[in-house]
C-alpha positions as protocol buffer text, in pm:
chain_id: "A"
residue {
  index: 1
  type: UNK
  ca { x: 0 y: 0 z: 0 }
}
residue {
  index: 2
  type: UNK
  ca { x: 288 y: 231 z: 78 }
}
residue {
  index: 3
  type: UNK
  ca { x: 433 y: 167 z: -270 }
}
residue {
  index: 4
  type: UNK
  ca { x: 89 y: 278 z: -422 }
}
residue {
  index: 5
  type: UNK
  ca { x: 77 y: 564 z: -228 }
}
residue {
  index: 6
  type: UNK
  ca { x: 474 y: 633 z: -320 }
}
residue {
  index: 7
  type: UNK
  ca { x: 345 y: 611 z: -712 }
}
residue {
  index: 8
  type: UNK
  ca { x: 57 y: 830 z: -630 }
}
residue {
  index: 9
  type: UNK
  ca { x: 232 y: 1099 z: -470 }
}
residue {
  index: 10
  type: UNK
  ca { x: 474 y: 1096 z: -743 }
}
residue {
  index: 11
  type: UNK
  ca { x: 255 y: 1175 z: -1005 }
}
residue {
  index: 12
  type: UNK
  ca { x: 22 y: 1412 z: -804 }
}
residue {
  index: 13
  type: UNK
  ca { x: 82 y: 1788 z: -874 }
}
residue {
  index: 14
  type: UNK
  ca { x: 212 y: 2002 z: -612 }
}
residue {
  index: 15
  type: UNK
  ca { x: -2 y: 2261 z: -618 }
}
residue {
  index: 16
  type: UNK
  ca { x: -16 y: 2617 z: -588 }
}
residue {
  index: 17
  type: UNK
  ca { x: -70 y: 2856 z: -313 }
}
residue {
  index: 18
  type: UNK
  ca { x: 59 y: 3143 z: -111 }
}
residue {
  index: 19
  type: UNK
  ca { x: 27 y: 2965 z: 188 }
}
residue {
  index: 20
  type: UNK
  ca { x: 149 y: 2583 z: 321 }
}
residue {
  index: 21
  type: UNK
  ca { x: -171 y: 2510 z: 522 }
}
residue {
  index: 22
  type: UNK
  ca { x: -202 y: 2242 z: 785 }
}
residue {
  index: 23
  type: UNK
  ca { x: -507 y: 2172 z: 1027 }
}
residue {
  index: 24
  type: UNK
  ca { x: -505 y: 1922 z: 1319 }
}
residue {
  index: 25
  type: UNK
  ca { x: -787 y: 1813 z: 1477 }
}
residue {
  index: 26
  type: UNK
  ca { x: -851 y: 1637 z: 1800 }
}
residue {
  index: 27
  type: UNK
  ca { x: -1172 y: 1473 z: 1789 }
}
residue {
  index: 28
  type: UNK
  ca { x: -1396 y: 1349 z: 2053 }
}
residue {
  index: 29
  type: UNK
  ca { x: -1163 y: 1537 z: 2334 }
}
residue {
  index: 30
  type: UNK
  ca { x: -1112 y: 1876 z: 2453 }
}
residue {
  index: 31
  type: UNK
  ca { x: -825 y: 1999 z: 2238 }
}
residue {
  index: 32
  type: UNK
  ca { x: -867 y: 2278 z: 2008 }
}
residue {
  index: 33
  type: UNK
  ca { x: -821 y: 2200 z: 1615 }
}
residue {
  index: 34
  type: UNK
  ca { x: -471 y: 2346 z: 1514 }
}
residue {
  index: 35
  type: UNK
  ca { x: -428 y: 2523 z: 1193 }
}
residue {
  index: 36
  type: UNK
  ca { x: -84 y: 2728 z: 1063 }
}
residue {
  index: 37
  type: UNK
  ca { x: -26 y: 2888 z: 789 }
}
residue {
  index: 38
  type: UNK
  ca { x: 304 y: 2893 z: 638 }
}
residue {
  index: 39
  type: UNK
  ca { x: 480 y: 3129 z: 335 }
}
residue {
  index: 40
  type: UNK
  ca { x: 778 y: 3019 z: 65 }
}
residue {
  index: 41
  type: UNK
  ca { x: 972 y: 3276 z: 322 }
}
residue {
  index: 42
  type: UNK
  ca { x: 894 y: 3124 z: 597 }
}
residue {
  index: 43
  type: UNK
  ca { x: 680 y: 3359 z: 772 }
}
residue {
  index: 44
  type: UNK
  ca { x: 401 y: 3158 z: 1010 }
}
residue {
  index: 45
  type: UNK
  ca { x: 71 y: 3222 z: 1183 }
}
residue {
  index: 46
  type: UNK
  ca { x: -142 y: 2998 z: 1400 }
}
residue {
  index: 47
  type: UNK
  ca { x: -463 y: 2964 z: 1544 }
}
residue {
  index: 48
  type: UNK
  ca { x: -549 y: 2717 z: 1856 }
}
residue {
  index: 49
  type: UNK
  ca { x: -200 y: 2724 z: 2042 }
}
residue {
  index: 50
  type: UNK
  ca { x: -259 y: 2728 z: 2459 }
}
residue {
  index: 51
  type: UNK
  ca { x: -43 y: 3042 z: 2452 }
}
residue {
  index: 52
  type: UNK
  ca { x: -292 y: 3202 z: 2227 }
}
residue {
  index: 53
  type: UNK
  ca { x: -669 y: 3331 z: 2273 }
}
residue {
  index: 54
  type: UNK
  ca { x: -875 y: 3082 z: 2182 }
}
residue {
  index: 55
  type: UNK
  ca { x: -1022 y: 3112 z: 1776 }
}
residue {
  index: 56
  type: UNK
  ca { x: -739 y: 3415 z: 1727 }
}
residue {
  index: 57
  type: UNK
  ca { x: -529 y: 3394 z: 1435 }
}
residue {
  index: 58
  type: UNK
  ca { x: -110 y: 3498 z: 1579 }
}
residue {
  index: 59
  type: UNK
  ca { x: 168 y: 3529 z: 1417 }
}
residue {
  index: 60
  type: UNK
  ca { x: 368 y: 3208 z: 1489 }
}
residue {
  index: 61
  type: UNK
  ca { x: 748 y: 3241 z: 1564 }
}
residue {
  index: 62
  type: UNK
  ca { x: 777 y: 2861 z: 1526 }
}
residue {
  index: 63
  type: UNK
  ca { x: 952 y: 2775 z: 1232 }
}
residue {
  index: 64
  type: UNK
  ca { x: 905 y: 2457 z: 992 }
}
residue {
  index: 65
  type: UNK
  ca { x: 1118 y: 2169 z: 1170 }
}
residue {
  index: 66
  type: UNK
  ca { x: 1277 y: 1875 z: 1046 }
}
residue {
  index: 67
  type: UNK
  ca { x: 1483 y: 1664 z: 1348 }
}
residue {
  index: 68
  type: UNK
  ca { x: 1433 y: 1917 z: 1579 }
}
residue {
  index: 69
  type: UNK
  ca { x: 1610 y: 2178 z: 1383 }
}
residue {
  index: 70
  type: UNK
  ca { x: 1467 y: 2466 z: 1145 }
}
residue {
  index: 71
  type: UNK
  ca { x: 1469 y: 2394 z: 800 }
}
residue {
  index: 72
  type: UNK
  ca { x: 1323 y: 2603 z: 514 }
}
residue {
  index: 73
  type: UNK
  ca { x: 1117 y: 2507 z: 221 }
}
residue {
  index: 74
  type: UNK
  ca { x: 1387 y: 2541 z: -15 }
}
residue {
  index: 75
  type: UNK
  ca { x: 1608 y: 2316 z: 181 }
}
residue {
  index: 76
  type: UNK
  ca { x: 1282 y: 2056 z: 188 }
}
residue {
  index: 77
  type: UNK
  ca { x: 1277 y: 2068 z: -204 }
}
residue {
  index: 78
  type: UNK
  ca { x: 1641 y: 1988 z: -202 }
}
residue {
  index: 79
  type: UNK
  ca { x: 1622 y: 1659 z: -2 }
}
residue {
  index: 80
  type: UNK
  ca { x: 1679 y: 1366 z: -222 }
}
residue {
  index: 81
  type: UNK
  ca { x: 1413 y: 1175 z: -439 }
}
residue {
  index: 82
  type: UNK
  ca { x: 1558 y: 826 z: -395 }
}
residue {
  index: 83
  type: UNK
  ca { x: 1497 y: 637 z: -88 }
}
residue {
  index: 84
  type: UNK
  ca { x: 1814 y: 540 z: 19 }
}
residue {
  index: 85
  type: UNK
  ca { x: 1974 y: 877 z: 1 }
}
residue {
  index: 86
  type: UNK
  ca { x: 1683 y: 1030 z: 101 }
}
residue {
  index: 87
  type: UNK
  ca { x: 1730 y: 821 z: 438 }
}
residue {
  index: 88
  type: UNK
  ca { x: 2096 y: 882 z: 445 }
}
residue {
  index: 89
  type: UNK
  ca { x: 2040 y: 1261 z: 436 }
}
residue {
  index: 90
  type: UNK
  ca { x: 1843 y: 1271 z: 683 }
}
residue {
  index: 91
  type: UNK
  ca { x: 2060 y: 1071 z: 926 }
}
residue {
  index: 92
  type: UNK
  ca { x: 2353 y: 1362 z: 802 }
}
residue {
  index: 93
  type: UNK
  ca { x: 2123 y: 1699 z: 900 }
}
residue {
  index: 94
  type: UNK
  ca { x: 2250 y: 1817 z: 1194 }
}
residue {
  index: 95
  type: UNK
  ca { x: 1905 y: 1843 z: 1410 }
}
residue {
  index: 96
  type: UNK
  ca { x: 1856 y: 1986 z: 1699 }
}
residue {
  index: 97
  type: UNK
  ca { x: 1936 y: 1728 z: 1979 }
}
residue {
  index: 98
  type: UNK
  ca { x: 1770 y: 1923 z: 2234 }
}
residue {
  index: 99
  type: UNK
  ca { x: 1423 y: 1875 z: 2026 }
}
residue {
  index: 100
  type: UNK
  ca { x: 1475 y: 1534 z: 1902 }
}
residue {
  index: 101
  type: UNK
  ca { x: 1339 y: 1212 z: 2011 }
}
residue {
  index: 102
  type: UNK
  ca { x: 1629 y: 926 z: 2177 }
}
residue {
  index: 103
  type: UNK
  ca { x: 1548 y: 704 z: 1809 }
}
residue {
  index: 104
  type: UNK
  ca { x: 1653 y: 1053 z: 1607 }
}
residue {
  index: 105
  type: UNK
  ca { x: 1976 y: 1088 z: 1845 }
}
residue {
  index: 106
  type: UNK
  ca { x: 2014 y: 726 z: 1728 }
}
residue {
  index: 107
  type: UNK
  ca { x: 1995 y: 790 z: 1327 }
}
residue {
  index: 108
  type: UNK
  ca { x: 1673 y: 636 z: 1307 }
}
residue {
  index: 109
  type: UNK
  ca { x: 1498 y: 831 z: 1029 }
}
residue {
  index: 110
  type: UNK
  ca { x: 1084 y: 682 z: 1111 }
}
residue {
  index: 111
  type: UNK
  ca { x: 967 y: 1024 z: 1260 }
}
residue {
  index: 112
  type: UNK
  ca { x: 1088 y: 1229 z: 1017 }
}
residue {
  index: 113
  type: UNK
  ca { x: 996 y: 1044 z: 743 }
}
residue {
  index: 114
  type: UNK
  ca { x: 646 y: 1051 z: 864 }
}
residue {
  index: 115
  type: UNK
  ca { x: 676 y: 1445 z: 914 }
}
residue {
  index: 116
  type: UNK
  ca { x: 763 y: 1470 z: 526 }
}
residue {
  index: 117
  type: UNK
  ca { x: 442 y: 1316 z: 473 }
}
residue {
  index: 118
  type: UNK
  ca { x: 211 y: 1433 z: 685 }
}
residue {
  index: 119
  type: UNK
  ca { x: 277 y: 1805 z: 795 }
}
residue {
  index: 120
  type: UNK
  ca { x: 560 y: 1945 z: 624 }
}
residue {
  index: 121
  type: UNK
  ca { x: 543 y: 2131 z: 267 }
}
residue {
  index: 122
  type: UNK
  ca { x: 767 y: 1828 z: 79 }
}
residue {
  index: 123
  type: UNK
  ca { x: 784 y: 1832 z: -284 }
}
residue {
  index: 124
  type: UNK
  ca { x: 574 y: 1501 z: -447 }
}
residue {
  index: 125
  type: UNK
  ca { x: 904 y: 1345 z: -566 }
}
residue {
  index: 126
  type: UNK
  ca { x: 1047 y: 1346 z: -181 }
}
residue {
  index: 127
  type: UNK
  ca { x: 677 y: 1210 z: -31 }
}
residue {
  index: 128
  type: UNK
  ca { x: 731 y: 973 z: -259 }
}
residue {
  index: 129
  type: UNK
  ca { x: 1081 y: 845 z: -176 }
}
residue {
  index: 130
  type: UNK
  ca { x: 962 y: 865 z: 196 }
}
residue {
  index: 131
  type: UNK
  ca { x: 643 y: 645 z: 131 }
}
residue {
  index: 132
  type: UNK
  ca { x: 910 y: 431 z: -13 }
}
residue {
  index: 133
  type: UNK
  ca { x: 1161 y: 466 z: 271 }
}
residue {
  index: 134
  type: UNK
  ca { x: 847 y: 405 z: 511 }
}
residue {
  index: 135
  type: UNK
  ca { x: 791 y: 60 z: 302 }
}
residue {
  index: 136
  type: UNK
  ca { x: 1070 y: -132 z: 364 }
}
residue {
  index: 137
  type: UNK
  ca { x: 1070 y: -4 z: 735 }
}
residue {
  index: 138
  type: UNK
  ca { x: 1101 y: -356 z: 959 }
}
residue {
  index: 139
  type: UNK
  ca { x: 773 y: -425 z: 1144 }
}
residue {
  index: 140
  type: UNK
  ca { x: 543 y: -235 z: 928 }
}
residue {
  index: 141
  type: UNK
  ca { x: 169 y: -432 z: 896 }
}
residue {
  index: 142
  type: UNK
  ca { x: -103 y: -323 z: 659 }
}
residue {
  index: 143
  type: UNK
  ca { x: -432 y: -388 z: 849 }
}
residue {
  index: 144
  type: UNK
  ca { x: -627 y: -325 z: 530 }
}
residue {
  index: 145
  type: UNK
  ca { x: -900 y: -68 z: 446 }
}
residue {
  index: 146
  type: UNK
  ca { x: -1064 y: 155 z: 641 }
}
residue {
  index: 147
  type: UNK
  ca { x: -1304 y: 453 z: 615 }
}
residue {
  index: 148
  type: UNK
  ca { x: -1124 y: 665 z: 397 }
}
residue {
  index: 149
  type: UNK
  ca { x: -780 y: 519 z: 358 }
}
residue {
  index: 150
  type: UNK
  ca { x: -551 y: 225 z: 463 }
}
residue {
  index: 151
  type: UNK
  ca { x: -476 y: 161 z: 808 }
}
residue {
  index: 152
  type: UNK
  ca { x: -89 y: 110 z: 873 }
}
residue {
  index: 153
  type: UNK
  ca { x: 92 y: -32 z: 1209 }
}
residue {
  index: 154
  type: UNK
  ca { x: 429 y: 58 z: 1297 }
}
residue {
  index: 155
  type: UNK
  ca { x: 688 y: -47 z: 1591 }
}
residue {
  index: 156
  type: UNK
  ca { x: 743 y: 260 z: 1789 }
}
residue {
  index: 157
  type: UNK
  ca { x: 1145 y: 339 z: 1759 }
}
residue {
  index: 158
  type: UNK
  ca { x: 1105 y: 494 z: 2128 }
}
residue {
  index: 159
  type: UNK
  ca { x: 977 y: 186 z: 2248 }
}
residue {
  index: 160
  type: UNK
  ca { x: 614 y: 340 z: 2287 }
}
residue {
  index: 161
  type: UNK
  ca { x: 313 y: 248 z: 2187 }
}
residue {
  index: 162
  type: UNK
  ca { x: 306 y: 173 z: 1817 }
}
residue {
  index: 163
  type: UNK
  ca { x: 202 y: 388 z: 1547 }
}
residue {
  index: 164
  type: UNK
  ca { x: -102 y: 388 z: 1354 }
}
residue {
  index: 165
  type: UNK
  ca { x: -182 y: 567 z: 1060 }
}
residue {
  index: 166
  type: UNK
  ca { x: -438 y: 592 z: 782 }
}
residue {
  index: 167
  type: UNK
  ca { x: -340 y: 700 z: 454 }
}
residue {
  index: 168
  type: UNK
  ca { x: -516 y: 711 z: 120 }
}
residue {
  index: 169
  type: UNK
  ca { x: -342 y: 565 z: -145 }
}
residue {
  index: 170
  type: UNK
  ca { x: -477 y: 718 z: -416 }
}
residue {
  index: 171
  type: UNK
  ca { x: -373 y: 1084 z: -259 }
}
residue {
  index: 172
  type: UNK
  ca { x: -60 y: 985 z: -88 }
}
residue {
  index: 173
  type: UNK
  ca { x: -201 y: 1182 z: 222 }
}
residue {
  index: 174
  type: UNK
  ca { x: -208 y: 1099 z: 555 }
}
residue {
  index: 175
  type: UNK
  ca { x: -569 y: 1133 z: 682 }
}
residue {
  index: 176
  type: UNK
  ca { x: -538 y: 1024 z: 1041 }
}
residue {
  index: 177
  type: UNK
  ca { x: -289 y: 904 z: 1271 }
}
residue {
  index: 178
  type: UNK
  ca { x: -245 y: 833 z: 1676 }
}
residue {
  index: 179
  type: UNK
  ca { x: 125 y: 972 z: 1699 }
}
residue {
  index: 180
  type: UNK
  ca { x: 224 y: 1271 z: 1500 }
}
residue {
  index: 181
  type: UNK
  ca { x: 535 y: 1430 z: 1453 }
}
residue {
  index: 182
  type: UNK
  ca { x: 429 y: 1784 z: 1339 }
}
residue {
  index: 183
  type: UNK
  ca { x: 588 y: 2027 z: 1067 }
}
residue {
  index: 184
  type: UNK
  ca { x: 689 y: 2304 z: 1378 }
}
residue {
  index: 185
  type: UNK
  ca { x: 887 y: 2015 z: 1528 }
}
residue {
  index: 186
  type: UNK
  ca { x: 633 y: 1920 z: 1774 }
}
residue {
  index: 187
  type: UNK
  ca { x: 530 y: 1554 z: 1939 }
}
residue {
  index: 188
  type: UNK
  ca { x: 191 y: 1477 z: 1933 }
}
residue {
  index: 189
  type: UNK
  ca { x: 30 y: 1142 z: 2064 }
}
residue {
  index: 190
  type: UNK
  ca { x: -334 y: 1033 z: 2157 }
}
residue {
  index: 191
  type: UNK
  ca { x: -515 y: 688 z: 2243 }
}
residue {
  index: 192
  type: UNK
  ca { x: -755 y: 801 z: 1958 }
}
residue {
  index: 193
  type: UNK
  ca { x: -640 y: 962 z: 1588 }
}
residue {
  index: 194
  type: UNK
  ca { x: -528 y: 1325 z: 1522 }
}
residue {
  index: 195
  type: UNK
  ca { x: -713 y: 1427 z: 1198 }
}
residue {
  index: 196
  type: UNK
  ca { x: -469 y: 1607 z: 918 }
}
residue {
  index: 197
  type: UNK
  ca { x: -518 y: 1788 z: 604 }
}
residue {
  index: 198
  type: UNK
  ca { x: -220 y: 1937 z: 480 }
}
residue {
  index: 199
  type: UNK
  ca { x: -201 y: 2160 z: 114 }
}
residue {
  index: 200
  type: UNK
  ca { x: -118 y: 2496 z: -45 }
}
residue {
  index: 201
  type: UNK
  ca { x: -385 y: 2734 z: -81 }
}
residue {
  index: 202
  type: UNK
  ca { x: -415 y: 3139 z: -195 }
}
residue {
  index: 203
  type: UNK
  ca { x: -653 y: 3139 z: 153 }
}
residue {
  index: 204
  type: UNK
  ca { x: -501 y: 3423 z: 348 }
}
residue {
  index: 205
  type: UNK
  ca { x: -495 y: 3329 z: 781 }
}
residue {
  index: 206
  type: UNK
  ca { x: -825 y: 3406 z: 924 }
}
């Protein structure tokens, strides 16, 4: 399934947009839905933080984040298309050790693959090679369909509880998952799903 999706998201157009726009959304708890707003420059706004009033759009002074450490959008369209060195690269970046989980400190790429496909403004050839990367990860199970996607299973490198994740093949997006590592850097992990729709859009923050 992760190959299909990798083929998908290869062929699937990037899009166009002022804006890299991301919503989260906590269902059935008492968790505001998240939503940024990110530019080419890397400029950021956010709605739903705690540190925020509640429903008010902010300027965000969190940047994109890839192991912990900023990392711009160019520097995202640079990573590698090929799975391998796609993998390899990532073990290389420097990260922020500070902000990174113990399986990051260790080289182990899972989380951040799973960033490039869920939150962060990748280009479709580098989702692809991380759907890829993300297939021939040891452990991974297919539990077959499920409303609106495929449900996936994967050993938690922190020695957590696993990861599950539904993604839709035919979009190469990742609808829902219990354990997401954001595009600001940030750790998120529930007993239920965290809802995500990621895209570029000429929607100004609001």
């Amino acid at each position: 399934m992760l190959l299909m999706a990798a083929a998908s998201a290869e062929r699937t157009p990037e899009g166009a947009g002022r804006y890299w726009h991301v919503t989260r959304e906590y269902r059935g708890v008492d968790i505001p839905t998240r939503e940024s707003w990110t530019t080419r420059d890397g400029r950021r706004w956010s709605r739903g933080r705690p540190d925020a009033p509640a429903g008010v759009v902010v300027p965000d002074p969190n940047p994109l984040r890839l192991k912990g450490a900023e990392v711009s959008i160019d520097e995202l369209e640079g990573l590698p298309a090929e799975p391998a060195a796609l993998t390899s690269r990532i073990a290389a970046l420097p990260g922020l050790a500070s902000a990174m989980t113990s399986s990051e400190q260790r080289g182990d790429p899972l989380f951040s693959l799973v960033a490039l496909i869920s939150e962060l403004p990748a280009p479709p050839e580098v989702r692809s090679a991380a759907f890829r990367a993300l297939a021939a990860t040891p452990g991974v199970e297919n539990d077959g369909e499920v409303e609106d996607g495929q449900e996936l299973r994967f050993p938690n490198p922190d020695g957590g509880p696993e990861i599950r994740m539904v993604v839709d093949p035919e979009s190469a997006r990742v609808i829902r998952t219990n354990y997401l590592y954001g595009g600001d850097g940030g750790l998120s992990w529930g007993r239920g799903f965290i809802w995500v729709t990621a895209g570029w859009t000429d929607q100004p923050p609001r």
